[in-house]
N, C-alpha and C positions, 0 to 999 in steps of 0.2 A: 478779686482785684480788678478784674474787667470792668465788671460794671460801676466798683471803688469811681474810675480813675475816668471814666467818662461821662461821668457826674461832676468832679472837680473841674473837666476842661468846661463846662456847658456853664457850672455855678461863676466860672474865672468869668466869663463872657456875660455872664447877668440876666443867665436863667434863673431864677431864683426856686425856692419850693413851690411859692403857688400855683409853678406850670408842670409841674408834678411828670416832670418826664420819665421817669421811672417807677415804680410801685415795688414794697419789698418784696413781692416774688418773682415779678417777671420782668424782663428785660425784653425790649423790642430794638432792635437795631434799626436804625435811620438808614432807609435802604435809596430816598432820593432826595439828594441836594440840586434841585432844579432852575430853569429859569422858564420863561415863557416870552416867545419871541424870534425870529431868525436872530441869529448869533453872530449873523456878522459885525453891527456894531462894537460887540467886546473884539473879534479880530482885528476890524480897522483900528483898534486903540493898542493890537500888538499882542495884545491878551491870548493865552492858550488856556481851552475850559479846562483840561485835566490840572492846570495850575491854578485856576482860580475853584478849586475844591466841587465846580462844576461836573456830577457825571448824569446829566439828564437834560435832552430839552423839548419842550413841546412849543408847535408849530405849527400854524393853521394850514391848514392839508392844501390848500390854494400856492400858499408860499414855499412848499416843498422841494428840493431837487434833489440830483442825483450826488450832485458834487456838494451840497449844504450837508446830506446826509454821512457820505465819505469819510469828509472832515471831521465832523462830529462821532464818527464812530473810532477812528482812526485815532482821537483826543479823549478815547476812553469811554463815550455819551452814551445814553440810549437815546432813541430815538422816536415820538411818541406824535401822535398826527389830532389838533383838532379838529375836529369834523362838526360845522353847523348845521344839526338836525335837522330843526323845522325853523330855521329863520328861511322866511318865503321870499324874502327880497328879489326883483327884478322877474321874479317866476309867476307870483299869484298879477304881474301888471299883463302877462301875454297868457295865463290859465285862469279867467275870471272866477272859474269854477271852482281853484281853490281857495277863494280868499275866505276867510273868516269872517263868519257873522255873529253878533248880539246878538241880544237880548228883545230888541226891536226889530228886529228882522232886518239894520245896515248892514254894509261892511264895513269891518273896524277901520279907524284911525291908524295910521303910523304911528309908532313911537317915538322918540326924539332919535333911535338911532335901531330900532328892532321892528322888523315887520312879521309878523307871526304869518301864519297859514293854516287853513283846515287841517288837522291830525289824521283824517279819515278818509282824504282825499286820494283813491287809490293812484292816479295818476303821478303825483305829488311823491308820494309813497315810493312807488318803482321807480322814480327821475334818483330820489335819494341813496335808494339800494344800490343802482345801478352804477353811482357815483362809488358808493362808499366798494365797492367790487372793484372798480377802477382802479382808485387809490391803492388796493391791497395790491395789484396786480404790478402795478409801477414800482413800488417803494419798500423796502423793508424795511419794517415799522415793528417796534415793541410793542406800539399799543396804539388803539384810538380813544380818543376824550371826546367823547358828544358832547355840544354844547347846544345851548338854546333847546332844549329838551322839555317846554314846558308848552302850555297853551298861550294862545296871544295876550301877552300882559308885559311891564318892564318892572325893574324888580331892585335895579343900582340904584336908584334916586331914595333918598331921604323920604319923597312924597311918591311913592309909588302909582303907576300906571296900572290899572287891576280892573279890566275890564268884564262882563259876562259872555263866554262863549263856548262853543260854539255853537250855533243854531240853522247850520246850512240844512241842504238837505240829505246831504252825506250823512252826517253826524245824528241830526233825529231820524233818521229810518237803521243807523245800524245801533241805536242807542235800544229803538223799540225793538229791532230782531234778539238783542242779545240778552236784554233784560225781559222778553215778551212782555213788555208793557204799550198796551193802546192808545196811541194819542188821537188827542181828539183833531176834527180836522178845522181845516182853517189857515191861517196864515203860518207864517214861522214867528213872528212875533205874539199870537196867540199860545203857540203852542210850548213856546218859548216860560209864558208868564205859568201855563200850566203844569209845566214841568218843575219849576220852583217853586208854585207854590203846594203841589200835591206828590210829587217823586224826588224832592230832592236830594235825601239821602244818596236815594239811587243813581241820580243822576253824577253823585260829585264820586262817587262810587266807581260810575263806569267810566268815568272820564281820566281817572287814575289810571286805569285799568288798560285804556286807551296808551296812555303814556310808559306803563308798563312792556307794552306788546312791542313799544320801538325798540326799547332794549332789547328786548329777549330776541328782535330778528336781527337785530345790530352784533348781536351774540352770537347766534346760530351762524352768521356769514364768517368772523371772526374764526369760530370753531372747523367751519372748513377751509379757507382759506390760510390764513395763519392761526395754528392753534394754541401755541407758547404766548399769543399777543394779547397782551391784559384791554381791559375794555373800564375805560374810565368814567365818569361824570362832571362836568363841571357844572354847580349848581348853586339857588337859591339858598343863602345861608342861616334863613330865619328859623326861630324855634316852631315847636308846632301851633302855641299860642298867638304869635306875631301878626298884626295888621290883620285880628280876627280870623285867625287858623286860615290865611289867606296862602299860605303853600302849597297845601291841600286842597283847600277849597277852590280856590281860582287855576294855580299854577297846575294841578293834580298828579305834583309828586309827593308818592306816598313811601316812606323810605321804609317802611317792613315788605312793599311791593317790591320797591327796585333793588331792596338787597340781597334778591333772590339771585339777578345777573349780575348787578354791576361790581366789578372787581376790585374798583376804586371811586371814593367817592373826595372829589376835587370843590370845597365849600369855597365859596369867592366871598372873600370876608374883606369886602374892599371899603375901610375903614373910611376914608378921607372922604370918597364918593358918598357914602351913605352912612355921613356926618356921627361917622362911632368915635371912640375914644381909641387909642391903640392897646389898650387891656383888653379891649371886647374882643379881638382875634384867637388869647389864649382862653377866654372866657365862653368862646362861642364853639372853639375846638373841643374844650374839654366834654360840651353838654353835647356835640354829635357823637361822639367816640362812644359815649353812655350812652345816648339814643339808639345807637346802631347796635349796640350790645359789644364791641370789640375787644374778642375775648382770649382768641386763639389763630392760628392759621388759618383755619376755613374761615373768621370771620372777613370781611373785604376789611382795607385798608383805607386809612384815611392820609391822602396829600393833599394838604390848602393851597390855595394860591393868595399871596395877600398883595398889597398893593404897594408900588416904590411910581408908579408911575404919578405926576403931579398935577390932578387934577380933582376935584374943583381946587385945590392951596396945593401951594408947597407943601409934597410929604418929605421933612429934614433926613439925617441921617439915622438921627436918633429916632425918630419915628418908625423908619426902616426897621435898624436893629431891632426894634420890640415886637412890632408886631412879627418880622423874620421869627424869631427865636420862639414867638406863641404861636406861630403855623405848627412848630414842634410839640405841643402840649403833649403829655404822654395821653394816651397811648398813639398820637400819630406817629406815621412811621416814614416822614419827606415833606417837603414844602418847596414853592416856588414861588415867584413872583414876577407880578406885571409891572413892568415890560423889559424885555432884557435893553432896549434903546435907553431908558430912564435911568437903569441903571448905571450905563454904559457912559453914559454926559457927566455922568455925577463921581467923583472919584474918591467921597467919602464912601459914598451907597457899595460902589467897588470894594473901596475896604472891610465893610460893614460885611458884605457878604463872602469873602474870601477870608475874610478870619474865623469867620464861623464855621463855614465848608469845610475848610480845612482844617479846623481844629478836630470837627468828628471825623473826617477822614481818614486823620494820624491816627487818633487813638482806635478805630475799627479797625485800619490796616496793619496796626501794632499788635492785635491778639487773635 
């Protein structure tokens, strides 16, 4: 009857089968109805989260306090910290050292709103640890969500940013230790052209590899510090085919690597940005869930975050609602969305997601 009767509230609200949130053997409980964003907007509008079916929020670890955290725990929340990886902004302008370089031997372009940085740059590296130690020390936090967890590229745009990198000298001398592969000598731009055209494999290889190793020490701190504290991913949503296996290739997330650490993986399926239809959210939920294998407890967990916020168009209410309800695709297990302020202005999008919260809320906290 449990899982009868929270099918009927999910089908009432217009999930329909094709987001298959159930399968006839197993049942996953929807363990986060999220938002993303400081929360004070829903308070100034009066709103309490344990009543808007709210018990989770995630918050850029910048925008933190003691008192945002209180309240939010106190209203039932968890409490979950983004933490920007490797966005270099304002860091690689006073550490030249670590800016990222091409394919040419420059250093990259700004994004329209992301500036990457060297992966390899140990400097760079201990500025970030030494943060993410900080944070854990101030805040009781359930969890961290790295974000910008890839190489220098953007990834929201319809026309994506997908540059080749990187080619400091950080990066080809610990590329040639790890792989004992010889380059030849010369420029970084020579060696750049030699490495793709005669190790690439290898090279896209170690470059995940690279990207893998922030986890795993984003994990190890986590594990001593707070060991109950999940360690999330906010990431590149594409299949592995997409923009020429360019996830991989460029970005060098490789999800049989990262799903070795990451405890959750947070796809940013931000539909209106990167000109999708609002199906694509339960469509793009269902093929990570199967990508990642998610099978059981030990597999990690899938929460998306989709988008309410209105940009580049007005995302409606109904917009909202759909893609909401296919962050849930089964087998994910919580959803959230950007930005709790968007929602917060909009008093359909409020109701949009307080009838849903709370519709699974009742019926979970009913059996």
């Amino acid at each position: 009857m449990e899982r009868i009767a929270l099918v009927l509230v999910l089908l009432f609200f217009g999930i329909g089968p094709s987001t298959q949130l159930f399968s006839q053997e197993v049942e996953k409980t929807i363990e986060i109805r999220g938002v993303y964003g400081n929360p004070k907007p829903l308070w100034e509008k009066g709103h309490n989260l344990k009543s808007l079916g709210v018990n989770s929020i995630f918050v850029h670890s910048g925008a933190l306090t003691r008192e945002m955290i209180n309240r939010a725990k106190a209203e039932g929340a968890l409490v979950f910290a983004e933490f920007a990886t490797l966005n270099g902004k304002n860091y690689v302008d006073e550490h030249p050292e670590a800016w990222a370089i091409n394919e040419k031997g420059e250093k990259v372009k700004a994004a329209t709103w992301f500036m990457g940085v060297c992966p390899t740059d140990v400097g760079f590296r201990n500025y970030r640890m030494n943060q993410l130690r900080q944070l854990l020390i101030a805040f009781d936090l359930d969890g961290v969500w790295m974000d910008y967890v890839h190489w220098h590229a953007q990834f929201e745009d319809p026309e994506p940013i997908l540059p080749e990198t990187c080619f400091s000298d950080s990066c080809l001398i610990t590329f040639s230790e790890d792989f004992g592969i010889q380059l030849p000598e010369g420029t970084a731009a020579k060696k750049a052209q030699w490495i793709l055209e005669n190790k690439e494999k290898e090279w896209r290889e170690w470059r995940c590899q690279v990207i893998a190793s922030w986890a795993k020490e984003i994990k190890g701190i986590l594990a001593e510090m707070r060991p109950n504290a999940l360690l999330g991913l906010y990431h590149c949503p594409w299949t592995d085919a997409e923009f020429n296996q360019a996830r991989r290739r460029i970005l060098g997330l490789d999800y049989d690597l990262l799903k070795q650490t990451v405890d959750v993986f947070s796809p940013m399926v931000y539909h209106g940005r990167m000109e999708r239809k609002p199906t694509w959210v339960a469509e793009n939920v269902a093929w990570l869930c199967d990508r990642l294998t998610i099978e059981n407890d030990t597999s990690p967990k899938v929460w998306p975050i989709v988008q309410a916020h209105n940009d580049p168009h007005i995302i409606s209410a109904k917009e909202f609602s759909t893609v909401l309800k296919g962050g849930l695709t089964y087998p994910s297990s919580g959803v959230m969305m950007f930005t709790t302020n968007a929602v917060a202005e909009d008093s359909q999008k409020i109701k949009v997601m307080r009838n849903l919260y709370r519709s699974i809320d009742s019926v979970q906290s009913s059996n």
